[in-house]
C-alpha positions as CSV (number, residue, x, y, z in Angstrom):
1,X,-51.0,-77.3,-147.0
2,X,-49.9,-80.8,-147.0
3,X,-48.0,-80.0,-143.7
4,X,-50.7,-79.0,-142.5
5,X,-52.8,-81.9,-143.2
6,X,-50.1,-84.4,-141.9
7,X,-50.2,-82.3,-138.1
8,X,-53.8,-82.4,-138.1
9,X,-54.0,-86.3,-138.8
10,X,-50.9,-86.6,-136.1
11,X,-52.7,-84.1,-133.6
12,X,-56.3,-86.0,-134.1
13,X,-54.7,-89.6,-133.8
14,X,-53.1,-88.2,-130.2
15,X,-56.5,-87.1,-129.2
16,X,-58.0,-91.2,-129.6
17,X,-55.2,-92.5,-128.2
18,X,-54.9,-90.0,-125.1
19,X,-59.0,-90.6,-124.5
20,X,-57.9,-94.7,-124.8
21,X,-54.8,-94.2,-122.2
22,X,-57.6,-92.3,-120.0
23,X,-55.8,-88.9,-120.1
24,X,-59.0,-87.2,-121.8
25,X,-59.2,-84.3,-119.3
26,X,-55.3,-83.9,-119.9
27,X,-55.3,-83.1,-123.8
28,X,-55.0,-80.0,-123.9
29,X,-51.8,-79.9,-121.9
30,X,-50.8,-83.0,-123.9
31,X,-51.1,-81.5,-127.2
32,X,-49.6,-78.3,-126.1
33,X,-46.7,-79.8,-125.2
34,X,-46.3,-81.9,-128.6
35,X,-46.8,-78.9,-130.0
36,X,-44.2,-76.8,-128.1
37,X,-42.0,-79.6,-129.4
38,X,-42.4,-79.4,-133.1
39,X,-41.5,-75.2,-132.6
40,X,-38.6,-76.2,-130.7
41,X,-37.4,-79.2,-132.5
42,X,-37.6,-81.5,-128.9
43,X,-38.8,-84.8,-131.3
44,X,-38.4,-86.5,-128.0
45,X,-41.3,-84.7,-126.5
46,X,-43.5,-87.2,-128.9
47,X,-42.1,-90.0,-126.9
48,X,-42.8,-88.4,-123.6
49,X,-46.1,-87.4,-124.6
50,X,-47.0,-90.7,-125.5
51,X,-45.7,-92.8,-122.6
52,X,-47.9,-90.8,-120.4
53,X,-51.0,-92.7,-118.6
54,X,-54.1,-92.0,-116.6
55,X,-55.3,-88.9,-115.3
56,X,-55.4,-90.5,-112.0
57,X,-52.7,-87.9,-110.2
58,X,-49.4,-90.0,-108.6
59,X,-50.7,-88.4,-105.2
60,X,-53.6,-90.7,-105.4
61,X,-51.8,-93.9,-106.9
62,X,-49.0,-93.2,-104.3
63,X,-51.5,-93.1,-101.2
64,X,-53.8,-95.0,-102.7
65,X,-56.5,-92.8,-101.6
66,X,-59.9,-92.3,-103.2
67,X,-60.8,-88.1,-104.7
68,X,-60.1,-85.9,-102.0
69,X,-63.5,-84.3,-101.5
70,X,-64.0,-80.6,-101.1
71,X,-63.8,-80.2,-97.8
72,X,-60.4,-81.6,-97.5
73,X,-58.6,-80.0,-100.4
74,X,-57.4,-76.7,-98.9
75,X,-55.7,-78.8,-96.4
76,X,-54.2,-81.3,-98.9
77,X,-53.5,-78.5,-101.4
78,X,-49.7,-77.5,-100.3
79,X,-48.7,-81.2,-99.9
80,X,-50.3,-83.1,-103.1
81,X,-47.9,-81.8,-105.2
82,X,-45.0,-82.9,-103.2
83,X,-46.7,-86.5,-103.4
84,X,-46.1,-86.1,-107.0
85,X,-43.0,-84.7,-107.3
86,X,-42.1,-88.3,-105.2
87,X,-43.8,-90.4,-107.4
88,X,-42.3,-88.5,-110.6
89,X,-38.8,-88.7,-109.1
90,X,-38.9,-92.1,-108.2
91,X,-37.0,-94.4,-110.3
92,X,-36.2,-91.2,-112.3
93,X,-32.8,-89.4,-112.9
94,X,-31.7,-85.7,-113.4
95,X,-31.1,-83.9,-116.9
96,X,-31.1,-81.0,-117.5
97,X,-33.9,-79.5,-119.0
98,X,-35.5,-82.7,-118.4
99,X,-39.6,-82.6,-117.4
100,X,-40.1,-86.5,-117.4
101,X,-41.1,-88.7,-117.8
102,X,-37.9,-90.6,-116.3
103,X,-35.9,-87.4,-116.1
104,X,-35.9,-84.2,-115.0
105,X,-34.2,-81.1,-114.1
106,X,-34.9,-78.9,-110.9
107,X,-37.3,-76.6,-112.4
108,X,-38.7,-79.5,-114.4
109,X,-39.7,-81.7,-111.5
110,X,-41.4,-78.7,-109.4
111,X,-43.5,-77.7,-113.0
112,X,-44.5,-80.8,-113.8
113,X,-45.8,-81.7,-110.2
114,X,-47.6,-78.4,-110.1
115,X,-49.1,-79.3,-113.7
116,X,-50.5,-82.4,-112.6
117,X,-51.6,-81.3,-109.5
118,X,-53.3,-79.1,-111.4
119,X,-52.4,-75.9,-109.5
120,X,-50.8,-74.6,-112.4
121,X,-51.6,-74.7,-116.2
122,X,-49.0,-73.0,-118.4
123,X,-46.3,-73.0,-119.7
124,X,-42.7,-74.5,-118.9
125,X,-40.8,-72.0,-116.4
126,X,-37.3,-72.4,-115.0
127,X,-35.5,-70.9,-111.9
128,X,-34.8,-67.6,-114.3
129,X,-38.6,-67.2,-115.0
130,X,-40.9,-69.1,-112.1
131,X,-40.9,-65.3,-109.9
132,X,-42.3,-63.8,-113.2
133,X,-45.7,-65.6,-112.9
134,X,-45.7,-67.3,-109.5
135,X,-47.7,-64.2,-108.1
136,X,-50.9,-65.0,-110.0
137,X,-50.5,-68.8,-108.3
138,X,-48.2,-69.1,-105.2
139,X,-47.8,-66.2,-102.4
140,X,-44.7,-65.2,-101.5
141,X,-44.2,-66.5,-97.5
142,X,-41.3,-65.8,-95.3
143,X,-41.7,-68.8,-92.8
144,X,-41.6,-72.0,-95.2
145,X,-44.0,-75.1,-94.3
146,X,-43.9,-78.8,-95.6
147,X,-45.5,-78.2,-99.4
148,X,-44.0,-74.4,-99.9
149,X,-41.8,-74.3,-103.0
150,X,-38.1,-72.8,-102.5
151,X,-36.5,-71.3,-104.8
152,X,-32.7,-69.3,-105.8
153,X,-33.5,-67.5,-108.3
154,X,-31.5,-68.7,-111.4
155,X,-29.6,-71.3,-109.6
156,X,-32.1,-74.5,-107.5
157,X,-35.9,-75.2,-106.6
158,X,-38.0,-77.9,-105.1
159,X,-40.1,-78.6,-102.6
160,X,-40.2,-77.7,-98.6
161,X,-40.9,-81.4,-97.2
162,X,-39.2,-80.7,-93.5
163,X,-37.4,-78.6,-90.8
164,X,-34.1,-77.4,-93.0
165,X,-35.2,-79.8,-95.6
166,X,-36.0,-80.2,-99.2
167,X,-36.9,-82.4,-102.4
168,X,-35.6,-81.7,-105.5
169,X,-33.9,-83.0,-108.5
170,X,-30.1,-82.0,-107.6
171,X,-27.7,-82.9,-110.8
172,X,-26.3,-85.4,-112.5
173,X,-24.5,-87.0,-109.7
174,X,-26.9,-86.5,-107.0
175,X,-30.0,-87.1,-108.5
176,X,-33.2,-86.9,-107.3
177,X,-33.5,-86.9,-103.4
178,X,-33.9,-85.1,-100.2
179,X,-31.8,-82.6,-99.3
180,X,-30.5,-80.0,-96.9
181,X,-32.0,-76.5,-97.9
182,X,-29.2,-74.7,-95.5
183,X,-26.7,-76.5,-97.4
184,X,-28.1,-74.5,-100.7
185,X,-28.1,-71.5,-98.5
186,X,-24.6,-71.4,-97.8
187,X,-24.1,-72.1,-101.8
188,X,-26.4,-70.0,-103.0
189,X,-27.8,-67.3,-100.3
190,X,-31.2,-66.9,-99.1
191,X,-34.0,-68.4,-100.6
192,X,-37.5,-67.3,-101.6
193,X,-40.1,-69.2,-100.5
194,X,-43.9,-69.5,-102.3
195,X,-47.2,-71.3,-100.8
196,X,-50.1,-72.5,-102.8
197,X,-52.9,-70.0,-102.5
């Protein structure tokens, strides 16, 4: 009971501080992730948690642009969060399993830019597991565009960002850059490719 008491007080302290750092329409994510953390022994995910700031998305600090209003969101929908994913990666290095907030790993980088672009809500997924739920979220495309996220199944992702082009976190060496998707291809085989609905 004790335990208990001590998560609560931890859990409750998080909720001030988040609503202080202006992340009050993030806590639920926030919290879920702490909590995933305790289950899975990842202490570091406390430190993660906590260095995380506004709810303000990288998108808008990167372009410097006011709330996209309604009319304009379809259109900016696909690209935002590849605007993210730039920001996030920036400055940042690869590790595997990594999902910031200086490091991440393929899969990482494309969930957490997807999180805060708030196109999609759950849970962490990885190259083996992203085809599982991206139907309810992403549809499946054939001809990729600039925003689409491409993926080999068990093996790379990131994001679509030009003609035979990609951004992703790579590896170790690599890091976190631009690269070519064809290149993957010949590695790996084809792709899959899935569009924001």
């Amino acid at each position: 009971m004790e335990s208990l008491g001590i998560l609560l007080v931890i859990l409750g302290s998080l909720v001030v501080r988040q609503v202080v750092r202006g992340r009050s329409s993030s806590i639920p994510a926030d919290t879920s992730d702490i909590v995933t953390g305790l289950f899975t022994g990842n202490f570091s995910a406390f430190t993660e948690v906590l260095s995380r700031q506004s709810d303000t998305t990288a998108a808008q600090i990167a372009a410097g642009a006011a709330v996209i209003d309604n009319e304009d969101s379809s259109q900016y929908k696909g690209t935002r969060p590849v605007d993210i994913a730039r920001t996030l990666g920036h400055g940042s290095t690869y590790v595997s399993g990594g999902t910031g907030p200086k490091s991440y790993d393929c899969s990482g980088l494309v969930w957490r830019a997807e999180k805060d672009a708030g196109i999609y809500p759950g849970a962490r997924f990885t190259t083996h597991t992203f085809t599982n739920i991206a139907p309810k979220y992403w549809t499946k495309v054939s001809s990729p565009e600039n925003g689409d996220i491409v993926i080999w199944v068990g093996h790379h992702m990131g994001y679509v960002v030009g003609p035979d082009t990609m951004y992703s976190a790579l590896s170790t060496n690599s890091g976190i850059k631009e690269s070519s998707i064809s290149g993957e291809t010949a590695a790996r085989g084809q792709p899959q490719y899935w569009r924001h609905k």
